[in-house]
N, C-alpha and C positions, 0 to 999 in steps of 0.2 A: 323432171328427170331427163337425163341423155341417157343415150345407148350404152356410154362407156359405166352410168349406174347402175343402170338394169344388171350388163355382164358381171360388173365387180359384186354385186351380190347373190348372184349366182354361185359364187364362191363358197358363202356357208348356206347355200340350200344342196346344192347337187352332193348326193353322196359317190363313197370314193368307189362303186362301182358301173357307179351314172356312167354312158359314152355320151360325148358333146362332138358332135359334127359343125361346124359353122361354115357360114360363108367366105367367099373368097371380098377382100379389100380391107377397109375400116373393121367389119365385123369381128373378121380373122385374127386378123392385125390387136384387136382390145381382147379377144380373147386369151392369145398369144401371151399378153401382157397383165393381163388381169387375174384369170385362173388358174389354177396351180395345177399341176399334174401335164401331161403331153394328151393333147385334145385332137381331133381328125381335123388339121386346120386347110380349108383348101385355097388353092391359088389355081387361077386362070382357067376357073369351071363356073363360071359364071351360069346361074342359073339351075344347075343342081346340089343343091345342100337337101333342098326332100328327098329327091331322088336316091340320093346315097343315104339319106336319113333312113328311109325305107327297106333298101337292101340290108343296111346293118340292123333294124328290128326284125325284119325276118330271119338272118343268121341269128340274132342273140336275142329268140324270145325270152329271157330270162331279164334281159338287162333293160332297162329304161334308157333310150335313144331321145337326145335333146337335140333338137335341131335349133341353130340363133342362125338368123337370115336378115339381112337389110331387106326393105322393101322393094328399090330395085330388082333384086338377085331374084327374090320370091316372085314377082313378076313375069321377070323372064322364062320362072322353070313353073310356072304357071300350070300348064297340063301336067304333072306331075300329080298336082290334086286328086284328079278324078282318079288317078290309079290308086293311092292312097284309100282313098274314099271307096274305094270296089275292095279291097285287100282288108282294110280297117284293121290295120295293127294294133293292139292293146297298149305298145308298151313306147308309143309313139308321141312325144310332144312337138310342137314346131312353136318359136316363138318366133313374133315377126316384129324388128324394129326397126320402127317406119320414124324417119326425120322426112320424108316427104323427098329427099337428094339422092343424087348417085353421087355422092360424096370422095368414095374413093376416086373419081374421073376428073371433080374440078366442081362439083355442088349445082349439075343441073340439075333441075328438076324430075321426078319422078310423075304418073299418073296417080299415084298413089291419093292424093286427096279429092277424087273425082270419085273413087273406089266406096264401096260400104262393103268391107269386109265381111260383115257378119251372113249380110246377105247370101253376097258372092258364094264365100263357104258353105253354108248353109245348103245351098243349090246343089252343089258339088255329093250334098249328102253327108256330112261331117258336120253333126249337131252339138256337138260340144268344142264351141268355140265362144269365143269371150273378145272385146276389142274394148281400150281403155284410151283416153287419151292423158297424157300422165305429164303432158306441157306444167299446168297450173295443179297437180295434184303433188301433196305429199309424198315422200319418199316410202313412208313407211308404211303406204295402198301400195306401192309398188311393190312393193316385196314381199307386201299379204298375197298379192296376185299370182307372185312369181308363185310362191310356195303352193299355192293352190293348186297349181298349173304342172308342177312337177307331184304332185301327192294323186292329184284326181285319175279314178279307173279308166282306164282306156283311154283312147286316140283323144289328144288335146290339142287347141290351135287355142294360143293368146297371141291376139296384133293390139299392140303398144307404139302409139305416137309419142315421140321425145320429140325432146329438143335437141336442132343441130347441136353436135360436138365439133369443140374447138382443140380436144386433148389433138396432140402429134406423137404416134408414134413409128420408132422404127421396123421395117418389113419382117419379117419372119427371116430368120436367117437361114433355115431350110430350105433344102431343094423337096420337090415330093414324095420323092422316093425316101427320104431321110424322115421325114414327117410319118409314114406308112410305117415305116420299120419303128422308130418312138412310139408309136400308135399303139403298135404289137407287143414290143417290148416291156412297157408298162401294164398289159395286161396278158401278158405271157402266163400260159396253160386256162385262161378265162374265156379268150375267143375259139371258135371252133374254125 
C-alpha cells in the first residue's frame, strides 16, 4: 500500500462529523485531493499536525479528531507526544505514514527506519498503539486497520509503512486563512 491508499480510503471509513487535521506537504496535498469534504489541511507548520490535532480534541470532545502525519512532520513535532500522553484525549487518533522520505522536499531520507514506534510510544505512555508494515501486505489489512483505528475507545496511534508514492499532485490552492474559514464553514454551528 502507499499513503495516497491509506488516505483514499479513509474516505468510506471517516464519518461526515470525523474532523481530519493532516500534515503539511504530500500528506495535505492527497488529502486535499482524495477526501471529500473541506479537511484542516496545513501548510508551512511543519511538525505540528498533533499539536493542533490535540487542541481541536479538547475544544470538540464530542468529535473524533484524525490526525494523517508523514513520518517526517511526526518527528519533528515529536514532543508534542508526551503532552498528549499527560492529556490522553479520548477522542484522539493519529495515523502515521511513514514511506521512510521527506517526500515533499526531494525524497530524502527520514530517521524513521532506525525508529520502533511501538516502543517509542509506548514509553511516552500511549498504550494503544499499533505499527503495520503494509509494503507487502494486502490492501484489504489495510483498511481492516484503518477502520479499527478510527472505531477503537480512546486515544489511538496507528504507524503504517507504505510505499513511496509516485501520484503528483497539485498544491492546495488556498491560502490559510481560506483553508480556516472552509474548515468552519462546513461545520458551522458544530464547532464551539
Amino acid at each position: 500500500m502507499k499513503g495516497a491508499d491509506v488516505i483514499s480510503e479513509l474516505k468510506r471509513i471517516l464519518g461526515d462529523d470525523d474532523l481530519v487535521v493532516s500534515s503539511n506537504g504530500n500528506v495535505s496535498r492527497q488529502a486535499y485531493h482524495l477526501l471529500s469534504g473541506s479537511q484542516l489541511y496545513l501548510r508551512g507548520s511543519m511538525g505540528l499536525p498533533v499539536s493542533i490535532g490535540l487542541g481541536l480534541a479538547l475544544a470538540q470532545p464530542e468529535k473524533t479528531i484524525v490526525v494523517l502525519t508523514g513520518d517526517g512532520n511526526f518527528l519533528m513535532g515529536l514532543s508534542s507526544m508526551s503532552t498528549v500522553a499527560y492529556i490522553n484525549p479520548s477522542n484522539l487518533k493519529i495515523i502515521i505514514i511513514d514511506n521512510q522520505l521527506y517526500a515533499t522536499t526531494g525524497g530524502q531520507e527520514t530517521s524513521s527506519s532506525q525508529i520502533n514506534y511501538k516502543t517509542m510510544i509506548e514509553g511516552m505512555g500511549i498504550l494503544n498503539i499499533r505499527s503495520f508494515d503494509l509494503r507487502d501486505m494486502d490492501q484489504d489489512i489495510g483498511n481492516l486497520l484503518l477502520l479499527e483505528s478510527i472505531e477503537e475507545e480512546g486515544i489511538y496511534v496507528l504507524h503504517l509503512q507504505v510505499e513511496e508514492d509516485t501520484i503528483e499532485l497539485d498544491n492546495i490552492p488556498w491560502h490559510p486563512e481560506q483553508i480556516t474559514e472552509n474548515f468552519k464553514n462546513r461545520h458551522k454551528g458544530e464547532l464551539k
